[in-house]
C-alpha positions in Angstrom: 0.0 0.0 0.0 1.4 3.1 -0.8 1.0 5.0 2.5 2.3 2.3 4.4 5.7 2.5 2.0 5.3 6.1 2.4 6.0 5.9 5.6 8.4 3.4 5.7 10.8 5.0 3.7 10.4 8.4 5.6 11.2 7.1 8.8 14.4 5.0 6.7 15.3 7.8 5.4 15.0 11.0 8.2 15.5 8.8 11.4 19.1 9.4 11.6 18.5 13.2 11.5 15.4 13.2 13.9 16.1 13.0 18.1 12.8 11.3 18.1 14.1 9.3 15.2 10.7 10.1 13.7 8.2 9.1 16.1 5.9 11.4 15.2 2.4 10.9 16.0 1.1 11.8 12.8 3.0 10.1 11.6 2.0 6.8 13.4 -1.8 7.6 13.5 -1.7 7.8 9.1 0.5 4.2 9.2 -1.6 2.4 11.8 -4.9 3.9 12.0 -6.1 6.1 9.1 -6.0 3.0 6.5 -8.2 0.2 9.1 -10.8 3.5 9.7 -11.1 4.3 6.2 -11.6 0.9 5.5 -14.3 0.0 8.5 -16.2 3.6 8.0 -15.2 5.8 4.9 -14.4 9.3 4.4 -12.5 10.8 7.7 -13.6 14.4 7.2 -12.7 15.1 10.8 -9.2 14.4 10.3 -8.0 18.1 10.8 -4.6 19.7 12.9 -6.8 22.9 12.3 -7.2 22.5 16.1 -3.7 21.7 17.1 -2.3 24.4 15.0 -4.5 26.9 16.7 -3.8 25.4 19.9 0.1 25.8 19.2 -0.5 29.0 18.6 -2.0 30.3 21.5 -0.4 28.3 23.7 3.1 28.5 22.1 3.6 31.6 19.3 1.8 34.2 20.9 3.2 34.1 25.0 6.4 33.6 23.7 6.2 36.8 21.2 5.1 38.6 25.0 8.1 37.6 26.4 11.4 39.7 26.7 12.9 36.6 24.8 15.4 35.8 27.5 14.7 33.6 30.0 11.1 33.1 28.3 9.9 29.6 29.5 8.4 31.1 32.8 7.3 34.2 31.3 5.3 32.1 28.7 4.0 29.5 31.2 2.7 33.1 33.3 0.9 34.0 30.5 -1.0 31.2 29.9 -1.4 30.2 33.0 -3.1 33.9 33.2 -4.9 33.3 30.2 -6.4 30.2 32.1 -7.6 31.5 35.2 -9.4 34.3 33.5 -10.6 31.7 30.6 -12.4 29.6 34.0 -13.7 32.7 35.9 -15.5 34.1 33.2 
């Protein structure tokens, strides 16, 4: 099947150069799950990293963009942990 050797030959080929050597979840839900649910049900129209992206931006982009860019990991987690509180008292 041609995803399957798809991703085969991307882990084979950009393992060496990855510190995860390419376990990367997309990458493992398209090999192992995508194919058997597109097989038992169809179409997968809700398979979308719209959410994820937006997410990681957010989460990630925006606090770090507020930060003073040294030292930035506690200034971001500040922010979002600000971000939070006001997100559950509303």
């Amino acid at each position: 099947m041609l995803i399957i050797e798809f991703c085969q030959e991307f882990v084979n080929t950009f393992s060496n150069y990855s510190a995860s050597h390419c376990k990367i979840p997309k990458l493992h839900v398209l090999r192992y799950h995508v194919i058997p649910s597109i097989r038992l049900y169809g179409s997968i129209n809700g398979m979308s990293t719209e959410t994820y992206e937006t997410l990681h931006k957010n989460n990630v982009k925006n606090p770090y963009r507020m930060t003073n860019k040294k030292n930035y990991v506690p200034q971001m987690l500040n922010t979002v942990y600000i971000d939070i509180s006001i997100f559950i008292t509303t």
